[in-house]
Each structure stands twice: as structure tokens, then as C-alpha cells.
KOLVEX-278759 format. One record per residue (C-alpha): y, z, x. Coordinates in pm, whole numbers, padded with zeros to 5 digits, always signed. Layout:
! residues N
YZX...
//
This chain:
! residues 359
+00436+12467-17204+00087+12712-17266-00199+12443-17308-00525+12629-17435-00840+12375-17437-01125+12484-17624-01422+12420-17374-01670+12650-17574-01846+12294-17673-01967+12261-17276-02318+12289-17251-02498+12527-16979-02690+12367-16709-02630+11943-16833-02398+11786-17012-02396+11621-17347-02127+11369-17474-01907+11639-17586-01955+11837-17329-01919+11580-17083-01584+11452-17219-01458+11816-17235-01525+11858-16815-01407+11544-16772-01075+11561-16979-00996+11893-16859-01130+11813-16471-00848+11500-16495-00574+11717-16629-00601+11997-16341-00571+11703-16125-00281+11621-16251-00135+11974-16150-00059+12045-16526-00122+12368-16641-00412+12492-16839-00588+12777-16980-00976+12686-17081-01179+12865-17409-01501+12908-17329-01732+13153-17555-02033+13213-17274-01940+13300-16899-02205+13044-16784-02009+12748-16954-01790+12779-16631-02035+12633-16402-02012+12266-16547-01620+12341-16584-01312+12313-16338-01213+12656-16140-00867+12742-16431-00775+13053-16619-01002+13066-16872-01029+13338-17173-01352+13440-17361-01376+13372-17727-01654+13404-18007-01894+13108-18020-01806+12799-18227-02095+12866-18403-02035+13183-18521-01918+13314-18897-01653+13434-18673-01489+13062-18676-01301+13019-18976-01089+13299-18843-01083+13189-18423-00741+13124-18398-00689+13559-18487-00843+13533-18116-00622+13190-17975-00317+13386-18112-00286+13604-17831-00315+13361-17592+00018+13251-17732-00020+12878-17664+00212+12675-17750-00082+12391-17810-00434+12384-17843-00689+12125-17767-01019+12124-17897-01310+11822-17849-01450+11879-18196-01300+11888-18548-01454+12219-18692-01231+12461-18483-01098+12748-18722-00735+12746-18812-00657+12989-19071-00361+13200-18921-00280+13040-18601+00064+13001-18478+00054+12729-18245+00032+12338-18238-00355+12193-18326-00504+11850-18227-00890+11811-18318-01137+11545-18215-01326+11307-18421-01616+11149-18204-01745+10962-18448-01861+10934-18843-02254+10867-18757-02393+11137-18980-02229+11047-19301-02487+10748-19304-02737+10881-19086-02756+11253-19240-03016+11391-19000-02880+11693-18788-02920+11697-18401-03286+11853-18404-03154+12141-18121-02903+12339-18396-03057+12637-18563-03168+12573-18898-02882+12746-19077-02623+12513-18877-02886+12228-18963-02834+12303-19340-02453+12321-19346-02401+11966-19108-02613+11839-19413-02387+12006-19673-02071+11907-19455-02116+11528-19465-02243+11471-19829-01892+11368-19891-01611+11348-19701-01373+11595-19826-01494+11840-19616-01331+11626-19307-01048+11510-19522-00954+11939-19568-01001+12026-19154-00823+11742-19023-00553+11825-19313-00513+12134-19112-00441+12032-18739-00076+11855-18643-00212+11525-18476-00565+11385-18440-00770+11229-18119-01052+10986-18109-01244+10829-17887-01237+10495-17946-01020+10201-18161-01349+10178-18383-01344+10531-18458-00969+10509-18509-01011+10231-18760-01302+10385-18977-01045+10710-19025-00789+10484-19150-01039+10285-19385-01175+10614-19515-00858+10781-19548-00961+11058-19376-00626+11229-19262-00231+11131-19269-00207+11313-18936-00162+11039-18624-00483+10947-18504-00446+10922-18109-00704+10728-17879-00804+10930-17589-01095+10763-17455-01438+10858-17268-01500+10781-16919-01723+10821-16680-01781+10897-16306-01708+10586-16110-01979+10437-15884-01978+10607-15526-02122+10226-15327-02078+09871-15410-02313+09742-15681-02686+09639-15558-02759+09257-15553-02990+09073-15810-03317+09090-15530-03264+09411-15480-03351+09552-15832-03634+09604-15983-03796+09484-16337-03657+09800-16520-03495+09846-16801-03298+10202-16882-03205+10356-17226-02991+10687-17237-02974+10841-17537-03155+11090-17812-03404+10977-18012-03244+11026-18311-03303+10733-18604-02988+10619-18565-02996+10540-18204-03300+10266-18333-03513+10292-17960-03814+10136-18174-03666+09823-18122-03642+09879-17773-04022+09976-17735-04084+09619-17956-03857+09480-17677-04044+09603-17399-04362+09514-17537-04220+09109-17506-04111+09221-17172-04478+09278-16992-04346+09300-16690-04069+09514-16703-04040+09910-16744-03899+10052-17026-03736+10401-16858-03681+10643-17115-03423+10924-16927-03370+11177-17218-03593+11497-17298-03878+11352-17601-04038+11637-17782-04450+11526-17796-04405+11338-18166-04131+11125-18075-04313+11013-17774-04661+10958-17944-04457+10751-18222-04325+10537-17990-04617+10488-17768-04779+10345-18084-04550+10101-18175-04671+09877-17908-04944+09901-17673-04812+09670-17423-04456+09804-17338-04446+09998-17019-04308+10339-17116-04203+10548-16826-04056+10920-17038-03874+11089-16754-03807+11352-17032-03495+11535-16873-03342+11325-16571-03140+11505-16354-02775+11299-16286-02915+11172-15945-03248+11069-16095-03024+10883-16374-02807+10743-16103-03073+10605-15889-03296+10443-16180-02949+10267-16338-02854+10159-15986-03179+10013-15942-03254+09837-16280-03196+09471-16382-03018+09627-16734-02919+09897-16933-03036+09833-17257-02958+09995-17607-03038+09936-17992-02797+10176-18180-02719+10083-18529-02380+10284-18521-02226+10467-18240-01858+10640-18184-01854+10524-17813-02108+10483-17553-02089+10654-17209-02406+10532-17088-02279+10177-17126-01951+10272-16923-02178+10461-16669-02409+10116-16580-02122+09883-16592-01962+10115-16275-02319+10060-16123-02282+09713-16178-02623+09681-16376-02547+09451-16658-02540+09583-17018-02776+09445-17301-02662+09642-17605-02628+09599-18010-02369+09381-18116-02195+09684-18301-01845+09684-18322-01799+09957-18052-02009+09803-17778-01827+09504-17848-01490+09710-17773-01656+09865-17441-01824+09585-17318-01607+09308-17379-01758+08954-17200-01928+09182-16985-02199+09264-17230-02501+09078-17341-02528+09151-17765-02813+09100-17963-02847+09195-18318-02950+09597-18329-03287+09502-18512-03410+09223-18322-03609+09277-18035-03643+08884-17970-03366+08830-17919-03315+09174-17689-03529+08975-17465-03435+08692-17429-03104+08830-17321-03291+09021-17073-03481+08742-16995-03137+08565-16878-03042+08838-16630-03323+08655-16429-03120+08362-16353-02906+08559-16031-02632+08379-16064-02605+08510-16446-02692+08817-16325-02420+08845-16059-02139+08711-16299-02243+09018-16565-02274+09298-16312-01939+09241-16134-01762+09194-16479-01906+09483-16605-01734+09695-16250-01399+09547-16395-01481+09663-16717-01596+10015-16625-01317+10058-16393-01074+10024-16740-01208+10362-16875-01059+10667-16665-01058+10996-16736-00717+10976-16532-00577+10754-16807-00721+10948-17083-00589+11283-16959-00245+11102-16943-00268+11006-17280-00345+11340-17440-00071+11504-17217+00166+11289-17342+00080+11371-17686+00030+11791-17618+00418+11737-17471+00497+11593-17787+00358+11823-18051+00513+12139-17815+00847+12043-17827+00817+12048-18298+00880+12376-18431+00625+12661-18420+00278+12548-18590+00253+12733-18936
//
């Protein structure tokens, strides 16, 4: 069996969620000895990738994409992989599986503010209504999500007939055993954008009931976000490490009494997985997915109040408390493998090769 993964999605230099769930799907499947052949559209992409055949292709970006599988053809896989849902199709002649991360931006319409403005216009076009998704997903053989809450808004929206397989995200286990309650320190850490969406206002009203605890902010903020959210309240201690580097996000999480996020809708979470295998406790909106990552691990409050954010922060102070949500939050994290995953979706690839040729 000829397994092409399309790994043109992996950022250069630092991963985002898609390109992090790319390495790490792909990473777990070499591992596994099975044979693959990675797309990438820019040589550089290889650095944050596993050392596999790979092929160069045009980017995913390009008016080149409608047509992409003209290039995948003479690969001549028998299946193809890709971690988004916009990969071309038109004239391919292999088995397709595309990824749904999550339905965010038919609510929240603003694009990721690092696309080019043309790309900007058409996500806007793209999710005013959702036949757009309805007509791709029409066009693969099977379906992948990340998550049962994902799974279960493509069923309520009708969004394909294809099977809709959960192949979830991960993250990198912990390396040492989980730091004590004394030995942390009165910080708090969000990961994440600073997208509306992602609601960090009511983390910086939060953090202003916190006095004496840090806010740490680990993603790049352009100078208007952070000037917006310094405003909101002059009390909260706002440490902007604008860019961490994975050790610098390690050792703050590892350190800190909680992760803590606000998000109003979400298709997973890997920052929640990634404190849990720290064991730093988890104080998150009570959102269906969180609920399905965290489980009785998590602390919930509702996404808009920051109250109530602290006082569940405010409960991690009690060490006993503390110690009883940081080690069930290791059990929790160690649930989410990118071992498991990568079974999953082989399982599925087998499946889908041994149907007749793709049309």
C-alpha cells in the first residue's frame, strides 16, 4: 500500500495546531515502520518533519490547488492523507480522506490575521454558508476529525455522508514527574492566538481579581492587541512573552499553579493536553470540548465569567486540591497519544486501499 500525506500545512521554524498534528501524526506512523511518502510544497517544511521520502508539490495556497492531485497522480498512491479539508481533487485517481479541525469560523468569521489578504477574502466567502464544506468533503472517500465534538457538529449540520473518523491530537508527554504544589509559582499560562474567539479578555478581568498572580501570555501579540488588553485592567500582571520558544513554554507550564483558558468555541485544545502531562492543573471554559479533554481533571467555569475563573484558581491553593487535579490531569493526558491516533488512521488508510480505484 503507497500512503502519500500531505505535510505542505507544516509551518517553517514553529509549529501551529495543524502543523503540529501533521509532525506528530506522521512522526507516530514512521514509528510504526509503515510506509510513507510526505507532500511538502517548500524544502524547509522538512526541518519540523520526520527524515521519509518526501515529493515537492505546489503550495496549498496556490490557484494551482483545485487541480493538485494532476501532481499526487504520479505519485501513484494508492491513498492520500491530508490534515485540512481544502486539498484539490479534481482528477485524482487514488483514495482521499480530509480533515475537519473544527467549525470555529462559521460563527466567528474573522480570518487568522497572518493569511494574505486575498486568502483573507475567500475564508470569508468560504464560510458564509456551509455548502462550500458540504461540496469538498462530498469529494473525499472517508472523513477525520479531531475530536467527538467536532464529530457531532458534522453530523448535526449535515455536513457530509462520508464516515467521519476520530483521529485525535496529542501531545509530547512530560520528560520528569510533575512538580509539587510548593514548588510552583503564582502563575497562570494561556496558549493561544488572540483571536475574538479565543475570549483572553476574560482572562485579563481574571487576572486583575488575581493580584498576586501572573498572567503569562506565551503567543506572538502584534502592539494593538497588547495595548487593548493592557487596558482592560490595570491591576492584572501581564507578562507578553510574545513568541515562546517550546522550552520557554515547557518551563513556565511546568512551573505554574494552572493553565488557564476562556475560549467560547474550540475544535480541540492541545495546550490543555500539553499542561495536564506537566501535571499543572487545567482551569478552562466549560465548552463542550474541554469537557471531553479534561474530564474530572479540569476545573470549568463559564467562558464569560472571570469570577468565577478565580475562584477556581483560587482553589488550586488548597495543596491537597491541587495535588488531586495535577495527578488526574497526568492520567488524563497520558489517554491522548499520537501512537493511538496514528493507529487509528492506519487502520482506516488500510481500509479505503483495499475499495476499488478512487474515481
Amino acid at each position: 500500500m503507497r500512503v502519500v500525506v500531505d505535510c505542505r500545512y507544516t509551518r517553517i521554524g514553529r509549529h501551529d495546531g495543524i502543523s503540529r498534528y501533521t509532525a506528530g501524526i506522521v512522526s507516530a506512523l514512521t514509528e510504526q515502520q509503515h510506509e510513507v511518502v510526505m507532500l511538502v510544497s517548500d524544502v524547509r517544511q522538512l526541518e519540523m518533519l520526520p527524515d521519509l521520502p518526501w515529493h515537492l508539490a505546489s503550495s496549498p495556497t496556490s490557484v494551482r490547488e483545485p487541480l493538485v492531485a494532476l501532481q499526487v497522480n504520479a505519485l501513484k498512491p494508492d491513498v492520500v492523507f491530508t490534515p485540512m479539508q481544502t486539498m484539490g481533487s479534481f482528477g485524482r485517481r487514488y483514495r482521499l480522506v480530509l480533515t475537519v479541525h473544527d467549525l470555529i469560523y462559521y460563527s466567528n468569521p474573522t480570518p487568522p490575521r497572518d493569511l494574505a489578504w486575498p486568502i483573507r477574502l475567500l475564508w470569508r466567502a468560504y464560510h458564509l454558508s456551509w455548502w462550500p464544506q458540504r461540496y469538498l468533503l462530498s469529494r473525499a472517500d472517508a472523513v477525520v476529525t479531531v475530536s467527538q465534538t467536532t464529530r457531532d457538529l458534522i453530523a448535526r449540520n449535515k455536513l457530509t455522508r462520508r464516515p467521519v473518523t476520530v483521529v485525535r491530537n496529542a501531545a509530547d508527554g512530560a520528560e520528569s514527574a510533575p512538580l509539587p504544589a510548593q514548588k510552583r509559582r503564582k502563575n497562570l499560562v494561556y496558549m493561544g492566538s488572540f483571536m475574538p474567539y479565543k475570549n483572553v479578555e476574560t482572562l485579563v478581568e481574571a487576572a486583575g481579581l488575581l493580584d498576586d498572580y501572573e498572567l503569562h501570555l506565551m503567543s506572538r501579540v502584534s502592539d494593538a492587541d497588547r495595548r487593548r488588553l493592557e487596558a482592560i485592567s490595570p491591576t492584572a500582571r501581564l507578562v507578553f512573552h510574545d513568541g515562546a520558544s517550546d522550552d520557554e513554554y515547557i518551563d513556565v507550564t511546568r512551573h505554574a499553579t494552572a493553565l488557564v483558558t476562556a475560549s467560547l468555541e474550540e475544535g480541540f485544545g492541545i495546550p490543555l493536553v500539553e499542561a495536564m502531562a506537566q501535571g499543572t492543573p487545567i482551569v478552562v471554559s466549560d465548552i463542550p470540548v474541554f469537557s471531553e479533554i479534561g474530564g474530572d481533571a479540569g476545573l470549568y467555569f463559564a467562558a464569560r465569567d472571570a469570577a468565577g475563573l478565580a475562584t477556581q484558581v483560587r482553589s488550586l491553593e488548597d495543596p491537597e486540591e491541587f495535588t488531586r487535579r495535577s495527578l488526574a490531569g497526568v492520567d488524563r493526558a497520558a489517554t491522548f497519544s499520537w501512537t493511538r491516533s496514528a493507529q487509528t488512521l492506519w487502520q482506516l488508510l488500510v481500509e479505503l486501499a483495499a475499495r476499488p480505484a478512487g474515481r
